[in-house]
C-alpha positions as CSV (number, residue, x, y, z in Angstrom):
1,X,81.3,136.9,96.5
2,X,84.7,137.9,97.0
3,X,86.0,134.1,96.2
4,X,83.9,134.2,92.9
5,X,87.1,135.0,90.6
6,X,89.1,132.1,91.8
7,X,86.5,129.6,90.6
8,X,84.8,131.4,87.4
9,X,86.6,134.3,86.5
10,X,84.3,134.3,83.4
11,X,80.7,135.0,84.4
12,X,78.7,131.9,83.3
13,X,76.8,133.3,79.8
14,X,80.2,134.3,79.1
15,X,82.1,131.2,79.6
16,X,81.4,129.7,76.0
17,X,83.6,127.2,74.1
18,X,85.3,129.4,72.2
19,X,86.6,131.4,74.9
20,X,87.9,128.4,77.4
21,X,89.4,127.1,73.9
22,X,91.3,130.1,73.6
23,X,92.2,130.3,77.0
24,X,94.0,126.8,76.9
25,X,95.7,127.0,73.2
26,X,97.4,130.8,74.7
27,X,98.1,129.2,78.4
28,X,99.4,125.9,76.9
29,X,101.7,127.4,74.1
30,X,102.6,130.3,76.6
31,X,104.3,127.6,78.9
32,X,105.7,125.4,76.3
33,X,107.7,128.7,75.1
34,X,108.5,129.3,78.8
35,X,110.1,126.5,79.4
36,X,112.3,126.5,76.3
37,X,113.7,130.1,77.4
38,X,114.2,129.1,81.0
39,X,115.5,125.3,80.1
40,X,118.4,127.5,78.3
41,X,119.3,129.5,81.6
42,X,118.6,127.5,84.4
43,X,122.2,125.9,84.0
44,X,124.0,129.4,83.9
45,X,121.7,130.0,87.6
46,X,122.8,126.8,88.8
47,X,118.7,126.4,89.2
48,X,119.1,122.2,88.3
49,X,118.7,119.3,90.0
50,X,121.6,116.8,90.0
51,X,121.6,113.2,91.0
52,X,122.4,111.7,94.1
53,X,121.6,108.8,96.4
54,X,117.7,109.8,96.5
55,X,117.0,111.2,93.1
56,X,117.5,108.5,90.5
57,X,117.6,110.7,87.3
58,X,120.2,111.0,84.8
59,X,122.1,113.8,84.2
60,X,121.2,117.8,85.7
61,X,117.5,118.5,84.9
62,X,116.3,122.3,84.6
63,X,114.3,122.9,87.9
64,X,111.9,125.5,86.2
65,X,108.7,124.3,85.2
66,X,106.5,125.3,88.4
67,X,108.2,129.0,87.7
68,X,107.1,128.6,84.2
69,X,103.4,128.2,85.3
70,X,103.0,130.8,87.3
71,X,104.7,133.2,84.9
72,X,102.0,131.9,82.3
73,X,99.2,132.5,85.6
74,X,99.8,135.6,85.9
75,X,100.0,136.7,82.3
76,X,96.5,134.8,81.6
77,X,95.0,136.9,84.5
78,X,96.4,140.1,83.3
79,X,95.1,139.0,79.7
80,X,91.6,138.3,80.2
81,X,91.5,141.5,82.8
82,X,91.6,143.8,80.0
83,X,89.3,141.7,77.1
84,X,85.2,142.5,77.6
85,X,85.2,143.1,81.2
86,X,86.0,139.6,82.4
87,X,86.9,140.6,85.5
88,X,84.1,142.7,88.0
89,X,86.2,144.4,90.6
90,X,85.7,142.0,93.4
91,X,87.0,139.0,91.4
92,X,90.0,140.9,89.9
93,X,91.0,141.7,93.9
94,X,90.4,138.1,94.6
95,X,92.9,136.4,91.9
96,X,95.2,139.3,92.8
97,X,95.7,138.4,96.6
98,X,95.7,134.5,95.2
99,X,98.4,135.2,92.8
100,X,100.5,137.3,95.1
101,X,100.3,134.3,97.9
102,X,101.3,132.3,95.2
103,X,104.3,133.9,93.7
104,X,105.8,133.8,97.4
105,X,105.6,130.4,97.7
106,X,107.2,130.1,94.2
107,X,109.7,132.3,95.2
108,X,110.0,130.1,98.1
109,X,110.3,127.3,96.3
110,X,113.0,128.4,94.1
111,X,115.5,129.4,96.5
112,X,115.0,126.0,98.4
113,X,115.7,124.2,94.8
114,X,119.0,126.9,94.1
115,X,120.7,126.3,97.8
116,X,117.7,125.2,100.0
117,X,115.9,126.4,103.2
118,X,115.4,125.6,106.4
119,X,112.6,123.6,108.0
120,X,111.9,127.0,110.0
121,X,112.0,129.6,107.1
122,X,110.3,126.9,104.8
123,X,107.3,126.4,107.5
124,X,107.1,129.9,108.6
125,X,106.7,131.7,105.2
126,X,104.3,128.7,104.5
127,X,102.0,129.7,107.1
128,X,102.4,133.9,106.1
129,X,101.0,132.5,102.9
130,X,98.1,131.0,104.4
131,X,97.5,133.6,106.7
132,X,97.6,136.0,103.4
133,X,95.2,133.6,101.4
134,X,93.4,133.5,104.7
135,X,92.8,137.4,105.2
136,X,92.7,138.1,101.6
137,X,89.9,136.4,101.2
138,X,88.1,135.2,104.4
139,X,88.3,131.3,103.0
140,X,87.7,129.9,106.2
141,X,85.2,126.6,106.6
142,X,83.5,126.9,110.3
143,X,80.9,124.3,109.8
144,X,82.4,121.0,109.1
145,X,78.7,119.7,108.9
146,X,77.9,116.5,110.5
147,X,81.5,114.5,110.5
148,X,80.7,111.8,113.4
149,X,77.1,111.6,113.7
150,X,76.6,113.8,116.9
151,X,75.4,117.3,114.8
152,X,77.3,120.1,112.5
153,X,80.8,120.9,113.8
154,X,80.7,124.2,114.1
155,X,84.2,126.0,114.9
156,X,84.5,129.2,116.5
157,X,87.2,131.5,114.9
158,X,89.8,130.6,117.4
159,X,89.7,126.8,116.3
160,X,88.6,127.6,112.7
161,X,91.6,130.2,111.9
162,X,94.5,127.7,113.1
163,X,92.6,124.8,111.4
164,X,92.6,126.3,108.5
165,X,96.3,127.5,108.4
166,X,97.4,123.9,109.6
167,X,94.8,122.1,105.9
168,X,96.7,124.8,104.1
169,X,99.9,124.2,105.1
170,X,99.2,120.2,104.8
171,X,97.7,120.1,101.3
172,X,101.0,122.1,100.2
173,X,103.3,119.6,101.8
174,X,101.5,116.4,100.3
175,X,101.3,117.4,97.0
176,X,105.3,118.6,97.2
177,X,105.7,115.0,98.6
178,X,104.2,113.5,95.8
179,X,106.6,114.8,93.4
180,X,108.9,111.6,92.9
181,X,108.3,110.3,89.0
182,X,108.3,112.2,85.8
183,X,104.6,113.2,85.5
184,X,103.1,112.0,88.9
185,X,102.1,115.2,90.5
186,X,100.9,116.6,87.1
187,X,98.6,113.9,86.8
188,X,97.3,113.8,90.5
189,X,96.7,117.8,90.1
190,X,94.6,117.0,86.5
191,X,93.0,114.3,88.4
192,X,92.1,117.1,91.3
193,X,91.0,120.0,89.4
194,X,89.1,117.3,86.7
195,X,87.0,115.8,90.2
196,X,86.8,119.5,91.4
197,X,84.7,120.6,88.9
198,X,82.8,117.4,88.8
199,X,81.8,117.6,92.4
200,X,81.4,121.4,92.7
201,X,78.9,122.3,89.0
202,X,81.0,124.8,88.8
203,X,82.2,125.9,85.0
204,X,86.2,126.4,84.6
205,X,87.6,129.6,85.1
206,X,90.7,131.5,84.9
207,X,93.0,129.7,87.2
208,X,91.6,126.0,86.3
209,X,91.7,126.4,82.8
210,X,95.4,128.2,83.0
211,X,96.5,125.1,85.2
212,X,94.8,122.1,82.9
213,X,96.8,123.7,79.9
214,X,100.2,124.9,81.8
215,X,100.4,121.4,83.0
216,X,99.5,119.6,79.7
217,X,102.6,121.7,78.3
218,X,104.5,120.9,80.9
219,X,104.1,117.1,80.7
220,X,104.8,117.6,77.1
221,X,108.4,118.6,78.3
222,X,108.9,116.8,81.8
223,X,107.8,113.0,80.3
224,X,110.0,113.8,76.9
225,X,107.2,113.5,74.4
226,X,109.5,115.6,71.9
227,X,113.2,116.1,71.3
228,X,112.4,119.8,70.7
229,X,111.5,120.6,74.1
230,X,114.1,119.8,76.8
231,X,112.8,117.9,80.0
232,X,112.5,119.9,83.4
233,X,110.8,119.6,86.8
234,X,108.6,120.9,88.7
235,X,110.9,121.7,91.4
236,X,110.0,122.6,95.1
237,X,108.8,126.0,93.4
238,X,106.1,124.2,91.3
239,X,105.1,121.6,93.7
240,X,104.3,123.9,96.1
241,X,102.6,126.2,93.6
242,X,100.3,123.5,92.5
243,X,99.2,122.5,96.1
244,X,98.6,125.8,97.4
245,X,96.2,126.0,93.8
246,X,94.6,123.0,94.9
247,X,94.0,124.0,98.2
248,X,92.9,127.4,97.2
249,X,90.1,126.2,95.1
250,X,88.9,123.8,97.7
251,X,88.6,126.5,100.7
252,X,86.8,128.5,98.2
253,X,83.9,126.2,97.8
254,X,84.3,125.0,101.4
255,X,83.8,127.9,102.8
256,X,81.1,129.2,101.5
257,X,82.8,132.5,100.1
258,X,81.5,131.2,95.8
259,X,78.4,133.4,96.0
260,X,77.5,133.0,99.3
261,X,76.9,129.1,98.5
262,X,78.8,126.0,99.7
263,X,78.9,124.0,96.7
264,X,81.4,121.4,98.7
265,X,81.1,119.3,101.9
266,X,84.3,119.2,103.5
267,X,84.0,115.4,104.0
268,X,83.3,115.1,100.2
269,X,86.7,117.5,99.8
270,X,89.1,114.8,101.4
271,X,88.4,112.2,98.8
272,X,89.7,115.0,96.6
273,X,93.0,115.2,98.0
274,X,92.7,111.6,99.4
275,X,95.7,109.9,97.8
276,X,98.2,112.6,98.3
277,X,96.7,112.9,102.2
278,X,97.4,109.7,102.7
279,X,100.9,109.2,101.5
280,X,102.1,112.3,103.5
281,X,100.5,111.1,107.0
282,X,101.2,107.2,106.4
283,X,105.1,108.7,105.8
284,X,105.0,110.9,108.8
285,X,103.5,108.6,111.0
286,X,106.1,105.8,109.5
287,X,109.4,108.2,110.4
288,X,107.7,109.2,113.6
289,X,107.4,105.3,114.9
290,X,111.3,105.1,113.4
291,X,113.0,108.2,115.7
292,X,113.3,109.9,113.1
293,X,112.2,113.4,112.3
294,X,108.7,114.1,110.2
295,X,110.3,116.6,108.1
296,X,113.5,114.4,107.2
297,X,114.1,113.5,103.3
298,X,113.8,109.6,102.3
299,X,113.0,107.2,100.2
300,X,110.0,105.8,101.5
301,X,106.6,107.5,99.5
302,X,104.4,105.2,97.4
303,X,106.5,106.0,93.9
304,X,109.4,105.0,95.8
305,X,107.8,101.8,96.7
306,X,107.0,101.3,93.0
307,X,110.7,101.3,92.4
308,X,111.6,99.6,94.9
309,X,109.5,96.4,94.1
310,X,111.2,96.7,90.1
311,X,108.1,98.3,88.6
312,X,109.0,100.9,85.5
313,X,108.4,104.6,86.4
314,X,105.9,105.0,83.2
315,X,104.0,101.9,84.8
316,X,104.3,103.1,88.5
317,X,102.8,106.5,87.0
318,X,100.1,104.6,85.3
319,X,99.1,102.7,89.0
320,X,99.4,105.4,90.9
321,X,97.1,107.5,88.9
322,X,94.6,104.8,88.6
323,X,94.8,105.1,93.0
324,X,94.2,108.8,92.5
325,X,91.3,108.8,90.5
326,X,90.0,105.9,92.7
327,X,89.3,107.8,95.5
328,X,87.4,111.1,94.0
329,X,85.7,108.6,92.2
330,X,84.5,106.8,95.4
331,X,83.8,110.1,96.8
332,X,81.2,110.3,93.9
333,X,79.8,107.2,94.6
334,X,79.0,108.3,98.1
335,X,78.1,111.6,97.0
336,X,75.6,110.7,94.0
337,X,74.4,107.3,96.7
338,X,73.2,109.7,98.9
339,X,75.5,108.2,101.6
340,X,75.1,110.7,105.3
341,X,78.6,112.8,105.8
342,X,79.0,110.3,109.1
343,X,79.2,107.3,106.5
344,X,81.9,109.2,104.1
345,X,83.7,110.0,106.5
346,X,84.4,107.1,108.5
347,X,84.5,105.4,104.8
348,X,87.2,107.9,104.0
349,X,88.8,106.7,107.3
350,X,88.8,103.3,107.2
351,X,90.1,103.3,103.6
352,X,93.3,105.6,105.3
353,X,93.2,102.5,107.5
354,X,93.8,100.1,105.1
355,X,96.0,102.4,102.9
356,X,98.0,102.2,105.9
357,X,98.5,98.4,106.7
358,X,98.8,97.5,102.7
359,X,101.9,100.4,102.3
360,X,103.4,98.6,105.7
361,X,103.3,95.1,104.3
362,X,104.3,96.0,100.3
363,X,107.0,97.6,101.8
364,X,107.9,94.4,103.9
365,X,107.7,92.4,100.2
366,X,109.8,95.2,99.0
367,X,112.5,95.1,101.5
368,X,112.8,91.1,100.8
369,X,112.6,91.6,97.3
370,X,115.7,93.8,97.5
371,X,117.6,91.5,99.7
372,X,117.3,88.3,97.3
373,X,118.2,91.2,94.5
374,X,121.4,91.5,96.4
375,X,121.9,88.4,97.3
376,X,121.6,87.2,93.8
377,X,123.6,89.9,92.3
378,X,126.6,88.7,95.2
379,X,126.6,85.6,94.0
380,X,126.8,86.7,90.3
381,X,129.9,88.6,91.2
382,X,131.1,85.5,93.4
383,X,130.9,83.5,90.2
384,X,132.1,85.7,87.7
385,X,135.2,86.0,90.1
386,X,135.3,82.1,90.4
387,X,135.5,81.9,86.5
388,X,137.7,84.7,86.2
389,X,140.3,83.0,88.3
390,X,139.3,79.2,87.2
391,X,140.5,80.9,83.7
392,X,143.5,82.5,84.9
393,X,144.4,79.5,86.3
394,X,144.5,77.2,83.3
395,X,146.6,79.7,81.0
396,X,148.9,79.5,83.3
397,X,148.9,75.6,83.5
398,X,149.2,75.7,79.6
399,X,152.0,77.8,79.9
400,X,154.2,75.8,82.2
């Protein structure tokens, strides 16, 4: 039962309305303050993110919203520790190893957004933290049930452990990929915890409930919805803090570690994570096939297609979303359809198949789309240059 606290902190006769609306209104108004004080500093710490040839964004933008959240997880847990015995000792060990994984990565995260980090310190303190997360609390799915058709895929620990470590380490990365347009990864983590909860029966807890209303503060400040709140990121720090969460919760109910229960298939988990999976392989795949290396920096993930083809960010936010709750939602379908785990998982395959050859073929439209862009904006100039002189030309024929 060790896992029991990520999930439900709150036993379930205590979990009533009035306590998850408490929960929220603290958690939400917690990180809206947060990110005022920090928004004021983070230019003094140099802790912003400046424009360049990759990041479209106008002026320096305070990089401290993901620092923000986890200040506001933290307090939360610390907060409902000492009110009516929320907490049993095995659950108040359990957030504790969670949130001490998690503040590394933050950490992390934040130095990597002040000066950055190398590919091998970024990777290697990525993998301590799952190997914390992993030890901490034993989240570790051996029996992948029946993926292929052929019986349960049982792992011994020797597969199992590096498995793990290697899901961990990818859900982290994808969701930090997806963070590209004001409110995209906020909304893909919503969408997440929203189909998590859905899937699993499980009542919110501590950490879901904290999330949901540190991320509905945060949008309030990253999508400018007021003038009194300044607009910030997420930063590497947050991004990474909001994947390992997902993750977290996932293995939890994976591994069987909620009570002794699986209350997820792992096939039924990948339509959780689906759209944020298969942006991260279909880019590393693409800059594999190009020479180039999987961990380089471009422009080439499905919000930057959305840019690339003219769409508006607030539009491209709205599409992509609508593609991340597709997928949990087809998951559901499956799910509630009775469909066998062979079924959703080659389903869940063949839809990263054709995810695959409809990204290689916008891009193509997008590439030409640019080119007549150019060309039409050369011969604009060309004109405009033509006129300029056609004008110059006749003063100085009135002249003589």
């Amino acid at each position: 039962m060790a896992t029991y606290g990520i999930i439900q902190t709150l036993p379930p006769n205590l979990l009533t309305v009035t306590d998850a609306a408490q929960q929220i209104s603290i958690s939400f108004s917690l990180t809206l303050a947060l990110i005022i004080v920090f928004a004021k500093f983070a230019p003094r710490l140099g802790l912003v993110d400046k424009p360049n040839q990759r990041k479209k964004h106008a002026g320096d933008v305070p990089l401290v919203g993901g620092i923000a959240i986890l200040v506001t997880l933290v307090c939360s847990a610390l907060i409902w520790q000492g009110s009516d015995s929320v907490f049993s000792a095995s659950s108040e060990a359990t957030v504790s190893v969670f949130l001490v994984a998690a503040s590394m990565l933050t950490i992390l995260g934040v130095v990597d957004d002040y000066r950055g980090v190398s590919v091998l310190t970024r990777t290697s303190v990525e993998i301590i933290v799952a190997l914390i997360l992993i030890e901490g609390l034993d989240l570790i799915p051996r029996n992948l049930g029946n993926l292929i058709g052929t019986g349960n895929l049982i792992m011994p620990d020797e597969i199992a452990y590096p498995f793990t470590v290697v899901a961990i380490f990818g859900v982290i990365n994808a969701y930090n990929m997806l963070d590209g347009i004001d409110g995209l990864l906020s909304t893909m983590v919503l969408i997440t915890v929203f189909a998590f909860h859905v899937f699993s029966g499980l009542k919110p807890g501590l950490i879901t409930l904290t999330i949901t209303a540190a991320l509905a503060a945060f949008l309030v400040s990253n999508l400018s919805l007021t003038r009194f709140v300044p607009k910030t990121f997420l930063g590497d720090a947050g991004s990474k803090l909001l994947g390992f969460t997902v993750v977290s919760l996932i293995l939890a109910v994976t591994a069987e570690q909620v009570a002794g229960k699986k209350y997820l298939e792992p096939v039924t988990a990948l339509y959780l994570v689906g759209l944020p999976l298969f942006d991260m392989v279909f880019i590393t795949l693409r800059r594999i096939y190009g020479g180039r290396s999987p961990f380089s920096a471009d422009r080439t993930h499905v919000h930057h297609l959305m840019e690339a083809l003219g769409i508006s960010p607030r539009r491209a936010l709205a599409l992509i979303g609508c593609g991340g709750i597709s997928l949990p939602l087809m998951g559901l379908i499956l799910d509630y359809g009775d469909a066998s785990t062979p079924q959703r998982f080659y389903i869940f395959v063949g839809l990263f198949v054709l995810y695959c050859l409809f990204m290689s073929q916008a891009w193509r439209v997008a590439e030409r789309y640019q080119s007549m862009r150019r060309k039409l904006a050369t011969l604009e100039s060309n004109e405009h240059d033509s006129s300029y002189s056609a004008m110059r030309f006749e003063r100085k024929s009135d002249e003589s």
